[in-house]
ZADREN-916091 format. One record per residue (C-alpha): x, y, z; chain. Coordinates in steps of 0.02 Angstrom, whole numbers, plus 32768, in hexadecimal, padded with zeros to 4 digits. Each point is the difference from the previous one (the first is absolute). Layout:
! residues N
{px X | py Y | pz Z | cadena A}
...
! end
This chain:
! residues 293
{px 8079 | py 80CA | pz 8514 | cadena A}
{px 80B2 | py 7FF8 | pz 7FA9 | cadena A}
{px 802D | py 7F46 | pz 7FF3 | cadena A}
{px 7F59 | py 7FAF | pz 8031 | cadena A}
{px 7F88 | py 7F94 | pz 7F89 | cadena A}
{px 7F56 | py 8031 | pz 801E | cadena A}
{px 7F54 | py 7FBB | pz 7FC8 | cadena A}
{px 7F6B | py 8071 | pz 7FB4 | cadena A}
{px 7F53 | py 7FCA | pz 7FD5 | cadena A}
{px 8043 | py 7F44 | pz 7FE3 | cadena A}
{px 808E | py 802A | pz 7F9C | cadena A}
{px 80B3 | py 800E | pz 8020 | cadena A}
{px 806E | py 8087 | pz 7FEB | cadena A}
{px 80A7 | py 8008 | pz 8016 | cadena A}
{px 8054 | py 80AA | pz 8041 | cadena A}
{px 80A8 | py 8049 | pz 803A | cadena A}
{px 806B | py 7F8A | pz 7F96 | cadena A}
{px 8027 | py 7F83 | pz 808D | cadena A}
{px 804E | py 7F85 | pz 7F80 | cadena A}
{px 7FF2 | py 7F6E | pz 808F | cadena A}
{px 7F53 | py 802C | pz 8037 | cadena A}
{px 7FB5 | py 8002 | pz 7F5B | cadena A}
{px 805B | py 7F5A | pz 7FE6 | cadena A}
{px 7FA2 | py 7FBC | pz 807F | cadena A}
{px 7F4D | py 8061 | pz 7FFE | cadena A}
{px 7F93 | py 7FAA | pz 7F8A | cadena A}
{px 7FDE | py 8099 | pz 7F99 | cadena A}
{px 8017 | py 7F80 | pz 7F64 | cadena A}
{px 7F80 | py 7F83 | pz 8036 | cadena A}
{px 7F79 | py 8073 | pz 8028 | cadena A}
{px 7F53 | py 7FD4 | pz 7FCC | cadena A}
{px 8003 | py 8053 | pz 7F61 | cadena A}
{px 8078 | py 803C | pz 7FDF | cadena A}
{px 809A | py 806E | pz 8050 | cadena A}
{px 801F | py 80AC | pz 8034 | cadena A}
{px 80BC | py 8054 | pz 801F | cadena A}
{px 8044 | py 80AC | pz 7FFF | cadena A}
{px 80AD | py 7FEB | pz 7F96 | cadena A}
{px 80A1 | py 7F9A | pz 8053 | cadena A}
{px 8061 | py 8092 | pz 7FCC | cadena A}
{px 807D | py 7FE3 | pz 806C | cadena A}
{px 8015 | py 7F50 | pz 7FCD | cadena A}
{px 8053 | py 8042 | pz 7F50 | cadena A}
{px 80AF | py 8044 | pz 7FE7 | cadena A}
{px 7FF1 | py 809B | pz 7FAF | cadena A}
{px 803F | py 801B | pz 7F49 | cadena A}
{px 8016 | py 8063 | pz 7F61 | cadena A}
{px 7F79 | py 7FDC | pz 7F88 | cadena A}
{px 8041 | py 7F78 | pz 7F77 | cadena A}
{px 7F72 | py 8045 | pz 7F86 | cadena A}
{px 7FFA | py 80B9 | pz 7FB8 | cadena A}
{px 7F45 | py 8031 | pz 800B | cadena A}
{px 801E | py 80BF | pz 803B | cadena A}
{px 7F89 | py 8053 | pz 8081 | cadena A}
{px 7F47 | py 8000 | pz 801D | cadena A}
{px 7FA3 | py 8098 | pz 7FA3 | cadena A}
{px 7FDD | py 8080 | pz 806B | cadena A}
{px 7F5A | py 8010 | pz 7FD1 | cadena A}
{px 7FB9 | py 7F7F | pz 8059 | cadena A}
{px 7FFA | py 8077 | pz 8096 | cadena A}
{px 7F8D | py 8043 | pz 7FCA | cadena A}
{px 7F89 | py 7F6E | pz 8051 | cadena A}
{px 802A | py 7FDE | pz 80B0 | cadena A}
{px 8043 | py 7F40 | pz 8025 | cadena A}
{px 7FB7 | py 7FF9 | pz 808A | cadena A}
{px 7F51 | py 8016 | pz 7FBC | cadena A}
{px 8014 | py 7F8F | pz 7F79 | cadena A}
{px 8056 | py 7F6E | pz 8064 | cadena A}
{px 7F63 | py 8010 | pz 807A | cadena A}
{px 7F99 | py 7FF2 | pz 7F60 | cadena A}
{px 8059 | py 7F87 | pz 7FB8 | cadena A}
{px 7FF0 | py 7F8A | pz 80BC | cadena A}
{px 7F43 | py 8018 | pz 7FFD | cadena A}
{px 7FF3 | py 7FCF | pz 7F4E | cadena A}
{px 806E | py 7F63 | pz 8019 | cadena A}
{px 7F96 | py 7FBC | pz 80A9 | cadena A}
{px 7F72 | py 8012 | pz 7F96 | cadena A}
{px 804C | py 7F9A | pz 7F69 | cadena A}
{px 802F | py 7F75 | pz 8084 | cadena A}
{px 7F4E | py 800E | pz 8067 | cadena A}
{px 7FB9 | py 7FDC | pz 7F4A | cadena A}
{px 8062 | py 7F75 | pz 7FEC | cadena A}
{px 7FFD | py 7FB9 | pz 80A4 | cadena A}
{px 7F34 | py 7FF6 | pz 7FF2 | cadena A}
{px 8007 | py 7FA9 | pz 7F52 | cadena A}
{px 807A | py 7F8A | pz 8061 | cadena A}
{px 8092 | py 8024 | pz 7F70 | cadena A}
{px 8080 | py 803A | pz 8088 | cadena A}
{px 8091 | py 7F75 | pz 8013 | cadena A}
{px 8019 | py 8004 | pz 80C3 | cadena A}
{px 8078 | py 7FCB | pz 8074 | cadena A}
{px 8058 | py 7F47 | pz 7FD4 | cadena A}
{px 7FF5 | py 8028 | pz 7F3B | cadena A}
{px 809B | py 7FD7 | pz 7FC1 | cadena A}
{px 7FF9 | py 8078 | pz 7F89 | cadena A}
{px 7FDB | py 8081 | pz 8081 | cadena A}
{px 8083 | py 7FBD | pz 804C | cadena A}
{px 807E | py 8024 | pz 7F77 | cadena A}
{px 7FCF | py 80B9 | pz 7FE1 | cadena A}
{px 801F | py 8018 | pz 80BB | cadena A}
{px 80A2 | py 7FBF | pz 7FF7 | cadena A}
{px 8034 | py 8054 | pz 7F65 | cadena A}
{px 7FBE | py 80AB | pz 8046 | cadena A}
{px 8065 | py 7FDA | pz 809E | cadena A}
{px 8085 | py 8014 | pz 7F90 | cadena A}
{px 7FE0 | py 808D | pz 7FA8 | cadena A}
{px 7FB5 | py 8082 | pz 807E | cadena A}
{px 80A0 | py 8028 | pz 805F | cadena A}
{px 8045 | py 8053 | pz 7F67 | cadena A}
{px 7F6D | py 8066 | pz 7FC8 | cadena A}
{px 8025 | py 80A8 | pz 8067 | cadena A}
{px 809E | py 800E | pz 7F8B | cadena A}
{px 7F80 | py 8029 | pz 7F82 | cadena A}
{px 7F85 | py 8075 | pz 807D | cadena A}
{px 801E | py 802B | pz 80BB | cadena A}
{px 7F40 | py 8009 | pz 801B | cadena A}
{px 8005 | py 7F38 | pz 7FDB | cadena A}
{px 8044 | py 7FDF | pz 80B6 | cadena A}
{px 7F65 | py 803A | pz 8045 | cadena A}
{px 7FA2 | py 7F84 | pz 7F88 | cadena A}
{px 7F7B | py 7F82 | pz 8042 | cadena A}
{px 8049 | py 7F95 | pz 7F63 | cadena A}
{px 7F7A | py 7F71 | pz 7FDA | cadena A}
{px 7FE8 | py 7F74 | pz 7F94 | cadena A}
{px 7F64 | py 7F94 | pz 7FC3 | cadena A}
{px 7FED | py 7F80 | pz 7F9A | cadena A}
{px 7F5A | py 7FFA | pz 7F9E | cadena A}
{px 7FCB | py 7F6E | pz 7FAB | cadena A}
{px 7FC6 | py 8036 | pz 7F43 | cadena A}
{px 804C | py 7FCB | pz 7F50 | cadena A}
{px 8021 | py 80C0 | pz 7FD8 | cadena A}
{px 80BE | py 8004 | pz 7FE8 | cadena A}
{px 7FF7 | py 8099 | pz 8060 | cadena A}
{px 806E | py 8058 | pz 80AB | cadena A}
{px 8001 | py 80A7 | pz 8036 | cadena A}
{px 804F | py 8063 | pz 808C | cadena A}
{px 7F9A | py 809A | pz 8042 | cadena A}
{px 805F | py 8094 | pz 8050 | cadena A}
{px 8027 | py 7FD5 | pz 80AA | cadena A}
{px 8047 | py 7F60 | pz 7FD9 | cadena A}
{px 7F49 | py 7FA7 | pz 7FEC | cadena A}
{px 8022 | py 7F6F | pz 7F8E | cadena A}
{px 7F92 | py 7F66 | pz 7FB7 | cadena A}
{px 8038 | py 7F7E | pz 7F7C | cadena A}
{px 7F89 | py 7F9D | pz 7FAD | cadena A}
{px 7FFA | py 7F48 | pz 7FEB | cadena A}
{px 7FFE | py 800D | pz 7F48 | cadena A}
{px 80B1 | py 804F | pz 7FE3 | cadena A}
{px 8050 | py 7F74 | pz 8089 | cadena A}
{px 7FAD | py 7F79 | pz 7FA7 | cadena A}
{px 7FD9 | py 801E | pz 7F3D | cadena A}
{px 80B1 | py 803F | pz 7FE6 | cadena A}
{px 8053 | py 7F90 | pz 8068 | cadena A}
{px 8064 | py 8067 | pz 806B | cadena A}
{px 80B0 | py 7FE2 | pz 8051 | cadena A}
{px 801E | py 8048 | pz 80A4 | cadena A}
{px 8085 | py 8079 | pz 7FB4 | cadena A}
{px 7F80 | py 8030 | pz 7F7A | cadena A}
{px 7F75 | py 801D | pz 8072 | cadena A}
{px 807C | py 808B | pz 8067 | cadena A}
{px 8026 | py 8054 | pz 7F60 | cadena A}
{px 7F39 | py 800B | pz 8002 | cadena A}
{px 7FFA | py 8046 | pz 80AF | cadena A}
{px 809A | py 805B | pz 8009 | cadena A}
{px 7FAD | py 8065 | pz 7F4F | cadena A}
{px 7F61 | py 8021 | pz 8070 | cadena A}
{px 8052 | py 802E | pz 8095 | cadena A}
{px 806D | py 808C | pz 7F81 | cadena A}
{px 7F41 | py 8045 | pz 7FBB | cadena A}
{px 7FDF | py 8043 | pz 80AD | cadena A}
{px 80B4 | py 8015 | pz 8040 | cadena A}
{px 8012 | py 8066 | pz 7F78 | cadena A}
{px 7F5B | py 8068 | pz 801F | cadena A}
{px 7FBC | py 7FE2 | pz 7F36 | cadena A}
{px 7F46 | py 8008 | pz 804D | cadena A}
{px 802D | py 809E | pz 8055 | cadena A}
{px 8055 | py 8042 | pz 7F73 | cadena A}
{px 7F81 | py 7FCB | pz 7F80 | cadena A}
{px 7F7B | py 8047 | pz 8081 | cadena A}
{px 804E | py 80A4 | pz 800D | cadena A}
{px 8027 | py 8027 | pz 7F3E | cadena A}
{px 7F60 | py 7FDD | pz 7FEB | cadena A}
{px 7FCE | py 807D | pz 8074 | cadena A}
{px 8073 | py 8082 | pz 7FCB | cadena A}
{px 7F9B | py 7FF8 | pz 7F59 | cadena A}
{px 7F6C | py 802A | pz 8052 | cadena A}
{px 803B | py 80A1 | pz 8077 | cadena A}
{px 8052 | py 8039 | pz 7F56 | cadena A}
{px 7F36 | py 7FF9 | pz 7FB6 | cadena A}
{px 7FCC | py 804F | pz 80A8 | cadena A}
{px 80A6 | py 8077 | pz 8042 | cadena A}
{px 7FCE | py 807B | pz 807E | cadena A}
{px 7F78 | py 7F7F | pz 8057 | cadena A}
{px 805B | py 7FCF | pz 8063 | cadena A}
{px 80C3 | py 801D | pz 8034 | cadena A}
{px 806E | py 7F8E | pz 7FA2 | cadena A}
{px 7F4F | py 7F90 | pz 800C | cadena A}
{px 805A | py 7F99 | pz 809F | cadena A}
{px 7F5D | py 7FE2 | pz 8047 | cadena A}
{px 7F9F | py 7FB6 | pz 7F5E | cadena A}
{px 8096 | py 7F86 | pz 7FF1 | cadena A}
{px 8002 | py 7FCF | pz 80AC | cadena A}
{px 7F28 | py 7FD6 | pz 7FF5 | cadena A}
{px 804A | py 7FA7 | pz 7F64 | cadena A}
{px 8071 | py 7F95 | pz 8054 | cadena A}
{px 7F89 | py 7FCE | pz 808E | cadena A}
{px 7F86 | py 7FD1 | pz 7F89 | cadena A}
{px 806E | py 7FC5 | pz 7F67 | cadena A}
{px 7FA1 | py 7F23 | pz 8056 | cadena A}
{px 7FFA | py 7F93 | pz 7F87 | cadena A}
{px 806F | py 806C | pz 7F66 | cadena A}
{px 8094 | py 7FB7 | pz 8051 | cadena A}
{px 7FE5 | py 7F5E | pz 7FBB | cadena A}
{px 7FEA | py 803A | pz 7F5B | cadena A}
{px 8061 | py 806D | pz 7FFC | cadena A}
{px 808A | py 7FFE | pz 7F57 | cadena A}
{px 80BB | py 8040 | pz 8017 | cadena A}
{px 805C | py 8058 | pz 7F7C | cadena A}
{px 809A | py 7F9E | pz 7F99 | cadena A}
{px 806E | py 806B | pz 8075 | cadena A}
{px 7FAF | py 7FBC | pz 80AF | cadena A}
{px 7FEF | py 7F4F | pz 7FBB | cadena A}
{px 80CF | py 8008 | pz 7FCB | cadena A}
{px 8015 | py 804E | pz 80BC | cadena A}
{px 7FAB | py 7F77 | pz 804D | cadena A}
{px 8053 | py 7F83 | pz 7FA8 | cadena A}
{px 80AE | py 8039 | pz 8024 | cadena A}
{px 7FE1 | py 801C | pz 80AD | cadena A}
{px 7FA2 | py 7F64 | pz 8006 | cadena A}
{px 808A | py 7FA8 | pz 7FBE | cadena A}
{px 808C | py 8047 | pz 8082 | cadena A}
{px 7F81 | py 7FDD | pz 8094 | cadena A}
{px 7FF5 | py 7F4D | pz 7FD1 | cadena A}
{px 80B2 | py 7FE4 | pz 7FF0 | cadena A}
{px 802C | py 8050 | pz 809F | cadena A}
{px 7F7C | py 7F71 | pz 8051 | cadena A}
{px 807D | py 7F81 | pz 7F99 | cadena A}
{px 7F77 | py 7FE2 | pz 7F67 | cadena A}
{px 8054 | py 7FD6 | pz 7F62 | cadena A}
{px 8005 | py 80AD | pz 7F93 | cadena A}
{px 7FEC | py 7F96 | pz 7F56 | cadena A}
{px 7F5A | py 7FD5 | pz 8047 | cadena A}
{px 7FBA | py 8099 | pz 7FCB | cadena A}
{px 8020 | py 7FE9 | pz 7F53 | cadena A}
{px 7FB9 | py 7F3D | pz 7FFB | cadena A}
{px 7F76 | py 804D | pz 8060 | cadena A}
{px 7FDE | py 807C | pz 7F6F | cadena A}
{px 8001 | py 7F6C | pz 7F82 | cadena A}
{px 7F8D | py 7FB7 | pz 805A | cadena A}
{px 7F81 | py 809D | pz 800F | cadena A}
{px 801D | py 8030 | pz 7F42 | cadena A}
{px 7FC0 | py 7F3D | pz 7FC6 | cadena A}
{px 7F7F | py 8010 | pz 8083 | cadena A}
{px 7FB0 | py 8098 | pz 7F99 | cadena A}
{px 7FF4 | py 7FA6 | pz 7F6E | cadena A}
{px 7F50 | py 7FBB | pz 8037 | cadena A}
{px 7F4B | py 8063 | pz 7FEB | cadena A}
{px 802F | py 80A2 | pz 805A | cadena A}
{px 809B | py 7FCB | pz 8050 | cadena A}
{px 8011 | py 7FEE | pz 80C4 | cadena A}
{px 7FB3 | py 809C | pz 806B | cadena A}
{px 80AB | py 8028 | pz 8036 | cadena A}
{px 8039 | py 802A | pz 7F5C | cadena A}
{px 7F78 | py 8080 | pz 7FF5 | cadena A}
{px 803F | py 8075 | pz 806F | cadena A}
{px 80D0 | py 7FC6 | pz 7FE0 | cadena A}
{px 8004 | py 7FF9 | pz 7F54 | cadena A}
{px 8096 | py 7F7D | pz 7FCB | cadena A}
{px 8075 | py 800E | pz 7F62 | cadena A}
{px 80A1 | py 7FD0 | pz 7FBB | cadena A}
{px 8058 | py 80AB | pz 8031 | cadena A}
{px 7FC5 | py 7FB5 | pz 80BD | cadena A}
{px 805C | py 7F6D | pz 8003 | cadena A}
{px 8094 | py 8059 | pz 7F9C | cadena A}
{px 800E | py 8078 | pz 80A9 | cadena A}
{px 7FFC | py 7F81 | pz 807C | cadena A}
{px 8092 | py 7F97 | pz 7FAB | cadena A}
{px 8065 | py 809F | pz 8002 | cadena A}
{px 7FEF | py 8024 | pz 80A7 | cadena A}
{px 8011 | py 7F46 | pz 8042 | cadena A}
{px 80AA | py 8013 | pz 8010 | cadena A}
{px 8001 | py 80B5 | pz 8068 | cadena A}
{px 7FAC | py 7F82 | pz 8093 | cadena A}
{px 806B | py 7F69 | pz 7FF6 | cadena A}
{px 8061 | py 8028 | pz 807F | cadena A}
{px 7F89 | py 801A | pz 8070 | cadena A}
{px 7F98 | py 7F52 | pz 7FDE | cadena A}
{px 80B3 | py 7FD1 | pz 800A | cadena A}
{px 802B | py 8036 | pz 80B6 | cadena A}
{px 7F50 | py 7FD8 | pz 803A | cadena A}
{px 7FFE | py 7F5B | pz 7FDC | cadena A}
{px 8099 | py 8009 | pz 8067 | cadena A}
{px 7FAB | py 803A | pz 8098 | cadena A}
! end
């Protein structure tokens, strides 16, 4: 199957990282959306630019496997939903259109970040709501929402800090991780159940549906994300000061009733935007050379 671009249940996927195939397939004009596995091969490899350390170990505690199938069920169902309420942007949206080409971008360099991504069905959606809102599940499900393109006026560059900061969530694993600490709490109430309590956290992670969307990072995932976030973007030739504009722009947004849905579950701040603009300058280089390219 190496090399070939394949079709499944009307949708697209791309697999085998046949750069000139999936140039030509029409995995980005599919009907709603796209499918790929990762253009790994498509990236040069390098050294991290960002310092964000390794994934806890914990999170091994719930198998990935489990949770990404969880996590594909949960997302079909979000897009059936919105598909019947006829909210789903489909193909010929140009704003569709431009999260397709900015995730075109950005994919080849996510198995830097996790190996597992280059067996990713990576998809995007576009759903039509003023929540400033945009998620990525694990398994590289994502969906923006109308709102944050529109009300905040994004750039291109600011909208792949956006992505790029998604993509990190569930590069990184944070739903696993946050999945399996919470676990661990529970077999510490209940040690001796059940060995090391695998099995409850697995049932867990099958079942975990609609928490993903709601579900709130710590200050440590949420400074994770945005560094990797950041370095992913560059490398797919976004402008790294975007990120801190992009900030600005979320931080005035929550001065309304409530503040946007996003901000509910990535809290914003001052010591945010003071990160970003000293890390801006550890990915230069590489905006540098891939605006080059």
């Amino acid at each position: 199957m190496k090399g070939k671009c394949q079709r499944e249940s009307g949708w697209a996927y791309y697999c085998g990282m046949c750069m000139l195939c999936f140039a030509k397939s029409s995995a980005w004009s599919s009907r709603r959306g796209f499918l790929l596995a990762s253009a790994a091969a498509a990236a040069t490899p390098a050294l991290a630019q960002v310092d964000v350390g390794k994934p806890e170990a914990i999170r091994k505690l719930v198998p990935a496997e489990a949770l990404e199938n969880s996590a594909a069920q949960q997302y079909a169902k979000v897009i059936s939903d919105a598909r019947a309420k006829n909210v789903l942007r489909s193909e010929g949206d140009p704003q569709l259109a431009r999260l397709h080409a900015i995730a075109r971008k950005l994919i080849p360099f996510a198995t830097q970040w996790n190996p597992r991504a280059a067996q990713w069905r990576w998809q995007v959606n576009l759903i039509a709501s003023k929540q400033i809102n945009a998620w990525c599940m694990p398994g590289g499900k994502i969906a923006f929402y109308t709102g944050i393109l529109d009300q905040l006026k994004l750039t291109d560059d600011e909208a792949a800090m956006i992505m790029g900061h998604e993509m990190a969530h569930a590069l990184r694993e944070h739903a696993r991780e946050r999945l399996a600490k919470s676990q661990a709490t529970n077999i510490g109430l209940r040690l001796g159940a059940q060995l090391l309590g695998l099995g409850n956290a697995g049932d867990a992670a099958a079942n975990i549906g609609t928490q993903l969307l709601t579900l709130k990072f710590s200050r440590s995932d949420e400074s994770e994300a945005d560094l990797v976030g950041l370095e992913i973007a560059a490398r797919g030739a976004y402008l790294p000061d975007a990120s801190v504009s992009l900030w600005k722009k979320m931080t005035a947004a929550s001065g309304g009733s409530g503040g946007p849905a996003f901000l509910s579950t990535h809290p914003s701040g001052p010591q945010r935007i003071q990160q970003l603009q000293a890390n801006v300058p550890k990915v230069k280089a590489l905006y540098d050379k891939a605006r080059r390219v």
